[in-house]
LUMTI-746473 format. One record per residue (C-alpha): x, y, z; residue number from 1. Coordinates in Angstrom, 3 decimals. Example, Ala and Ser with C-alpha at 12.3 -4.5 7.8 and 13.67 -1.06 7.14 Angstrom:
REM residues 2
<<12.300 -4.500 7.800> 1>,
<<13.670 -1.060 7.140> 2>,
//
This chain:
REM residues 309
<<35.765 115.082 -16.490> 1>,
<<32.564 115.988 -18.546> 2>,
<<34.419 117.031 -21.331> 3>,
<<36.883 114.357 -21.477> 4>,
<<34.052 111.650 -21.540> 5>,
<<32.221 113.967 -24.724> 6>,
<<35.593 114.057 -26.114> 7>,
<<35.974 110.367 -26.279> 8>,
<<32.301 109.311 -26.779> 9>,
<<32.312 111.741 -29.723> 10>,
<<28.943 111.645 -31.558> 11>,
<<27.926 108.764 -29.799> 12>,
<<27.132 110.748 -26.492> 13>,
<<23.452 111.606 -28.166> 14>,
<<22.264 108.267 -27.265> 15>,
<<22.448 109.256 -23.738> 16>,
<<20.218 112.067 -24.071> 17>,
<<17.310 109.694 -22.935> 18>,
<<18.520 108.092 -20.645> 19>,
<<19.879 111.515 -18.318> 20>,
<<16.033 113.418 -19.552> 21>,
<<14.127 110.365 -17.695> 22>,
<<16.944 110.679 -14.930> 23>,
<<16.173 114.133 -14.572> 24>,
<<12.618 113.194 -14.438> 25>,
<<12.954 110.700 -11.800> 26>,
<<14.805 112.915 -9.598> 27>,
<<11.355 115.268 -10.236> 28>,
<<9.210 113.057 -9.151> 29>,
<<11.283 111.875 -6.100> 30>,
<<11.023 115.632 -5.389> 31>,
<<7.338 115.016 -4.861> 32>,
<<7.689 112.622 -1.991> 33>,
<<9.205 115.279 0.078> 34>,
<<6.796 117.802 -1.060> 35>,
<<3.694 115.608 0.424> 36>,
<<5.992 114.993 3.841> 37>,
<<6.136 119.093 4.062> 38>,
<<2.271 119.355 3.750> 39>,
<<1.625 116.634 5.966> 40>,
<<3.507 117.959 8.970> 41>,
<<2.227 121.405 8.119> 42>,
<<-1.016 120.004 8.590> 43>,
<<-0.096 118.377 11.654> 44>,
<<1.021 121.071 13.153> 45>,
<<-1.723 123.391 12.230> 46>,
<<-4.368 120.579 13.240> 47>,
<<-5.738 120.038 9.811> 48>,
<<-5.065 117.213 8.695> 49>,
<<-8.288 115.184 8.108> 50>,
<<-8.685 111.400 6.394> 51>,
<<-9.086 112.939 2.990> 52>,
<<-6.377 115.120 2.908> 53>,
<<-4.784 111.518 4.243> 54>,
<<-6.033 109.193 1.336> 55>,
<<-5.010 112.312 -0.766> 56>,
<<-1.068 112.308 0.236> 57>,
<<-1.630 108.355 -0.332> 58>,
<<-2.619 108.609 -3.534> 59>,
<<-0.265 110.723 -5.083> 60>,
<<2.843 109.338 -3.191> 61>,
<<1.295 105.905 -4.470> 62>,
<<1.122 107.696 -8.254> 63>,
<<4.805 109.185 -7.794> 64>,
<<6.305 106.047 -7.323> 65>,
<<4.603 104.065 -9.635> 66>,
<<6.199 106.760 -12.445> 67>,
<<9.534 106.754 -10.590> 68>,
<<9.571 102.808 -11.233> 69>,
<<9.297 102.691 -14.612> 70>,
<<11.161 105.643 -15.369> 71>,
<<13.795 104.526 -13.358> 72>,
<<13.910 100.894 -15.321> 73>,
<<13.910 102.420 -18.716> 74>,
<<16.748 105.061 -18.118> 75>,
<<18.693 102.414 -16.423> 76>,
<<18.269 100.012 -19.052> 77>,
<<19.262 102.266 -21.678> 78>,
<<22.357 103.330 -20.245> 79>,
<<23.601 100.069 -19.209> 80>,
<<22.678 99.072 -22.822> 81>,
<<23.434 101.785 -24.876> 82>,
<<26.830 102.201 -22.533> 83>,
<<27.979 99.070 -22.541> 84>,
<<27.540 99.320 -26.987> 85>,
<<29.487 102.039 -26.795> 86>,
<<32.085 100.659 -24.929> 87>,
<<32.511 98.080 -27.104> 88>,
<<32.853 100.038 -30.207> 89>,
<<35.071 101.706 -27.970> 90>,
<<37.628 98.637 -27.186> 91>,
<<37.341 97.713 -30.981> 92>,
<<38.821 101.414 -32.240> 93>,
<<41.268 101.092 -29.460> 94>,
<<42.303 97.600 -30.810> 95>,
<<42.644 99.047 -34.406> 96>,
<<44.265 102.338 -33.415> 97>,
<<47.243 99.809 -31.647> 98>,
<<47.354 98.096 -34.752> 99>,
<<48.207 101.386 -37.172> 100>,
<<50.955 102.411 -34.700> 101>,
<<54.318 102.186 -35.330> 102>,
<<57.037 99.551 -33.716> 103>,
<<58.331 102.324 -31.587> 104>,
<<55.752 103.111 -29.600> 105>,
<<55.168 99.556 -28.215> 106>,
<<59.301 99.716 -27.117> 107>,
<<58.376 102.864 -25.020> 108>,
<<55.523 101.897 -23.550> 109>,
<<55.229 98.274 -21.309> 110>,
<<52.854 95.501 -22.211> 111>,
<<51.193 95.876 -18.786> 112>,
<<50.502 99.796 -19.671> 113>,
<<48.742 98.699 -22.928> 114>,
<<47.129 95.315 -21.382> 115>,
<<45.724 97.537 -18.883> 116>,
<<44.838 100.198 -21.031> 117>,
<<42.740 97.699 -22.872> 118>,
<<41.113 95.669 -20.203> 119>,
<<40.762 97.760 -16.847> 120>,
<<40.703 101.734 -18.145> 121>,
<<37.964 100.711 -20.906> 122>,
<<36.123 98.411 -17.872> 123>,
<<36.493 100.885 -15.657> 124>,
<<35.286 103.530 -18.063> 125>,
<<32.022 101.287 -19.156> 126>,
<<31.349 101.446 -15.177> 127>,
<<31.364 105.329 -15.603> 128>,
<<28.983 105.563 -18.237> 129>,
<<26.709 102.864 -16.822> 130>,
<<26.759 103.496 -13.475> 131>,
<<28.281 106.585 -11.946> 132>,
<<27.109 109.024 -14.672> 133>,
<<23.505 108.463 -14.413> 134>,
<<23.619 108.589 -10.343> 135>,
<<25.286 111.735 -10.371> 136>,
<<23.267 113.301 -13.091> 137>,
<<20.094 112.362 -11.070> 138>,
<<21.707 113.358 -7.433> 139>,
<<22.564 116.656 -9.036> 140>,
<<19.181 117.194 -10.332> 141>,
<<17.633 116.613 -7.005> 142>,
<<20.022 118.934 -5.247> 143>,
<<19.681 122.055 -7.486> 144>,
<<16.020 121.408 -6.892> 145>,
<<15.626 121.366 -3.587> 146>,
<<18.293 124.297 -3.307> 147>,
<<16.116 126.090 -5.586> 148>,
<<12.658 125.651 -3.744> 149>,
<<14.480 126.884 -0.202> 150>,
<<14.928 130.326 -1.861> 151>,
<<10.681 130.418 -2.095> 152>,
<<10.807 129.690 1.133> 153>,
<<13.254 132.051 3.075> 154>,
<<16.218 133.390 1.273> 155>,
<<18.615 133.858 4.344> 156>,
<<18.365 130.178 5.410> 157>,
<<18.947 129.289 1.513> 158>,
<<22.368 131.181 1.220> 159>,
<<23.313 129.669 4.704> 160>,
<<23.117 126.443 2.442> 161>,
<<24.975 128.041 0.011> 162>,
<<27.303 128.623 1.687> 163>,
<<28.121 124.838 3.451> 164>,
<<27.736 124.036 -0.433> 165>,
<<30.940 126.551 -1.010> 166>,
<<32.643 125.000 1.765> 167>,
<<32.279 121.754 0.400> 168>,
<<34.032 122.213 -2.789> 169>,
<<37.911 122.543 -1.925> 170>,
<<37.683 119.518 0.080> 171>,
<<36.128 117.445 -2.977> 172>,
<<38.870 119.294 -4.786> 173>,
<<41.112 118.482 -2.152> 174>,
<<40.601 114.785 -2.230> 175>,
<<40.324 114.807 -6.480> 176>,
<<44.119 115.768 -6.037> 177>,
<<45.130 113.087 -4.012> 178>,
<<43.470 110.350 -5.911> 179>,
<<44.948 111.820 -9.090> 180>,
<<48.677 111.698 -7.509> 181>,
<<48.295 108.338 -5.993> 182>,
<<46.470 106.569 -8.434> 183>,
<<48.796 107.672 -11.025> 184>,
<<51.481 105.876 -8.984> 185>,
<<49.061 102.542 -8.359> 186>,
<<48.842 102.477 -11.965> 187>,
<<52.291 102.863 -13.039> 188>,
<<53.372 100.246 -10.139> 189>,
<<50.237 97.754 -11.613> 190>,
<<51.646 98.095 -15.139> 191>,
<<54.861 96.876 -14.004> 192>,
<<53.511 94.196 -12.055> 193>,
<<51.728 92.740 -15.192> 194>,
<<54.526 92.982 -17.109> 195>,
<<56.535 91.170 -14.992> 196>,
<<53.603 88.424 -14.759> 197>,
<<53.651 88.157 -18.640> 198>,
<<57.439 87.867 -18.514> 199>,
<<57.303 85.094 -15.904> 200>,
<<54.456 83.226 -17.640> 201>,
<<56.767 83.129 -21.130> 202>,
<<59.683 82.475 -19.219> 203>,
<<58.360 79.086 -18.093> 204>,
<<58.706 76.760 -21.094> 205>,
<<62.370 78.159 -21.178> 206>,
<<62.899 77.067 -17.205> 207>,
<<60.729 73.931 -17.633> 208>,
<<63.082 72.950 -20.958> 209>,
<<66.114 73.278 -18.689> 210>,
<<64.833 71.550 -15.714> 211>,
<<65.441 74.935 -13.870> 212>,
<<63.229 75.957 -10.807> 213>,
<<62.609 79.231 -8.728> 214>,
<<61.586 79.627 -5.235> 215>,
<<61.321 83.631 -4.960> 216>,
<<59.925 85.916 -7.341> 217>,
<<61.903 89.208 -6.331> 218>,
<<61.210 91.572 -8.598> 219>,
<<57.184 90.500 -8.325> 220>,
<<56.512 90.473 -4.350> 221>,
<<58.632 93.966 -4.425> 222>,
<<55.949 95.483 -6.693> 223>,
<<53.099 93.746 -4.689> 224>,
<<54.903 95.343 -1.452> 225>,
<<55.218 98.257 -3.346> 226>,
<<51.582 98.571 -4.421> 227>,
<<50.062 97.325 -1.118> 228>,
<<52.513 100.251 0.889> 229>,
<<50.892 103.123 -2.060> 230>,
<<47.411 101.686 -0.998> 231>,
<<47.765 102.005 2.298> 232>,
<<49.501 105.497 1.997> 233>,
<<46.562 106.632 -0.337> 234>,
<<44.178 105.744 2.195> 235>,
<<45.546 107.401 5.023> 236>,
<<46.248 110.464 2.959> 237>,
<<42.325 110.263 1.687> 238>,
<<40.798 109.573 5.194> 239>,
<<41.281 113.919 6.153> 240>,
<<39.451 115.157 2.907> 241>,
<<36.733 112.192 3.236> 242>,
<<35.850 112.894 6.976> 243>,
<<36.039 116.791 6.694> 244>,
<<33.410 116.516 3.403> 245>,
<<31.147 114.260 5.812> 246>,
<<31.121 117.415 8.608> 247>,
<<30.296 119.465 6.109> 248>,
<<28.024 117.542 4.547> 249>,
<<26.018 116.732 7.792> 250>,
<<26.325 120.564 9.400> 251>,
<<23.330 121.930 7.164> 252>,
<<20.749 120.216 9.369> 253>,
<<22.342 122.111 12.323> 254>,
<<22.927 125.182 10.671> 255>,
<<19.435 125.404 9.352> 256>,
<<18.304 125.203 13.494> 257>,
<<20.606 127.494 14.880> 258>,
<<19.479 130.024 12.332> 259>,
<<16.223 129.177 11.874> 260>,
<<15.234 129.138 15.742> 261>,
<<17.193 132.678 15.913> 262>,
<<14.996 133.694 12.749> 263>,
<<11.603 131.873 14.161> 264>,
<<12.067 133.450 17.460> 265>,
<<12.770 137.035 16.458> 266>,
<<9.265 136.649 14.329> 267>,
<<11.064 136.605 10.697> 268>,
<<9.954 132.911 9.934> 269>,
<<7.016 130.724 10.759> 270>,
<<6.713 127.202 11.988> 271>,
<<6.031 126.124 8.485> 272>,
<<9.056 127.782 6.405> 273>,
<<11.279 126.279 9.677> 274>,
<<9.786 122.400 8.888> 275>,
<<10.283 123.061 5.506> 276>,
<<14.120 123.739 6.256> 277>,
<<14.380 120.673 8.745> 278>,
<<13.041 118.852 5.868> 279>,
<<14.657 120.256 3.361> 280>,
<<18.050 120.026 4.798> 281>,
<<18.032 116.257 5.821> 282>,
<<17.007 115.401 2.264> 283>,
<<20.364 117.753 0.953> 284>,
<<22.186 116.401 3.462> 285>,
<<21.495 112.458 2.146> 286>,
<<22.003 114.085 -1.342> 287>,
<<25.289 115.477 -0.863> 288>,
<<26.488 112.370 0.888> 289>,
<<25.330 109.984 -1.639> 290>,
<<26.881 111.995 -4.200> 291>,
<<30.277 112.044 -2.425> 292>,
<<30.159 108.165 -2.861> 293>,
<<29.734 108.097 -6.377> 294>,
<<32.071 111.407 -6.706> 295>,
<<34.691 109.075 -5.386> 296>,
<<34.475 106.519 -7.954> 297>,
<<34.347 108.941 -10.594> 298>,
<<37.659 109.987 -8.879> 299>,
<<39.370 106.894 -9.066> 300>,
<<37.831 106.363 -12.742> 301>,
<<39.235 109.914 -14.130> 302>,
<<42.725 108.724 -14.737> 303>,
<<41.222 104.990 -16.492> 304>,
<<39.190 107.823 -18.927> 305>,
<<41.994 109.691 -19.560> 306>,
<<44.377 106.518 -20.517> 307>,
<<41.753 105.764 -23.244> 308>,
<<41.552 109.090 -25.170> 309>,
//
């Protein structure tokens, strides 16, 4: 998916260097806020926390988000601006590469596939680059983080993550081939549709002219049954790899106390490293989820990216 978008951006994709460095460094500083949790319940726990240490946490959660606000505007701002640009250079060498074609390629393809092709791919694909891309980038960020601090920690527990990570995988792969087989038939079904809408609208003045009327659209409500029936079917089909990705994604919280009580009580780990873990996991646990939902659009948005190239 990565390479298709730098395929199709081209050069352009340097302006988004910004914009995914001050993602990255928002995801740093949310990284932070978890940090000062882990020290305050170690100092809870160890009776040690005085109202110093207090104003302390205060101060630099207080700092922390102040940075993640304005980071957070600016790299939003420039993708949604520089994104949006781009996808409207975009539309306008789409619009000139339909012009240089030949006749022949307009007969073998329908005037829905190109109206959509030029109105709901390239949306669709402006949504990617605005939205999804920077979520993802910054989700990802905060994962490998996190990942990467519970090796410091304890190095059995971290590979235990590792391994619900592994897990997780097929079934996003799972899913990625489902939407992929039924959205390629929504889209070939919506084509139609809009052709047959065009070919109704300029049929009009000829049935107007002759005083001719029509009660029943077949050929349209059969592609709107057809399309509602493929909607339904792609949801029921979806509903396995969603659900099974949502156990997996909430078992690290319960893996990390089976293990870590085992570990804790046979002397391995403290009560510390076992907090941080609890912690630790919750946060990768709200990671992985959140990244599922914007996984999924980027899912239904692969096919719109590769109709543009």
């Amino acid at each position: 998916m990565l390479h298709t978008l730098q395929k199709l951006l081209g050069e352009k994709r340097k302006q988004l260097t910004i914009p995914i460095v001050l993602m990255s460094l928002d995801a740093v500083f949310g990284i932070a806020l978890y940090i000062i949790l882990y020290l305050a319940v170690v100092n809870v726990l160890s009776d040690t926390l005085t109202a110093n240490r207090i104003i302390t946490y205060t101060l630099i959660c207080l700092v922390s988000v102040i940075l993640r606000l304005v980071i957070y505007r600016n790299a939003y701002y420039l993708c949604f601006a520089r994104g949006a640009e781009m996808c409207g250079e975009m539309r306008l060498d789409l619009a000139n590469h339909y012009r240089s074609l030949s006749l022949g390629y307009f007969n073998q393809n329908s005037s829905g596939y190109l109206l959509g092709t030029l109105t709901k791919d390239l949306s669709n694909f402006e949504l990617v680059i605005t939205h999804t891309l920077p979520s993802i980038i910054k989700t990802l960020v905060m994962a490998a983080l996190i990942l990467i601090g519970t090796f410091f920690i304890n190095w059995k527990l971290a590979l235990a993550e590792c391994v619900v990570l592994i897990v997780a995988l097929p079934v996003l792969a799972w899913g990625n081939r489902l939407v992929e087989k039924y959205g390629a038939q929504k889209r070939k079904l919506t084509s139609k549709m809009i052709s047959i809408v065009l070919e109704y609208v300029k049929g009009m003045k000829v049935f107007k002219s002759h005083n001719m009327t029509s009660s029943h659209f077949s050929r349209m409500t059969d592609t709107l049954d057809e399309i509602r029936k493929t909607n339904v079917k792609a949801e029921v089909k979806m509903a396995a790899p969603t659900s099974m990705y949502s156990v997996v994604a909430n078992f690290l919280l319960p893996l990390v106390l089976l293990l870590g009580s085992y570990l804790f009580l046979g002397g391995t780990i403290a009560p510390d490293q076992l907090v941080a873990f609890m912690l630790m996991s919750l946060a990768l646990s709200a990671l992985l989820i959140a990244f599922e939902h914007s996984y999924n659009l980027l899912k239904d948005l692969k096919l719109a990216v590769k109709s543009t190239r």
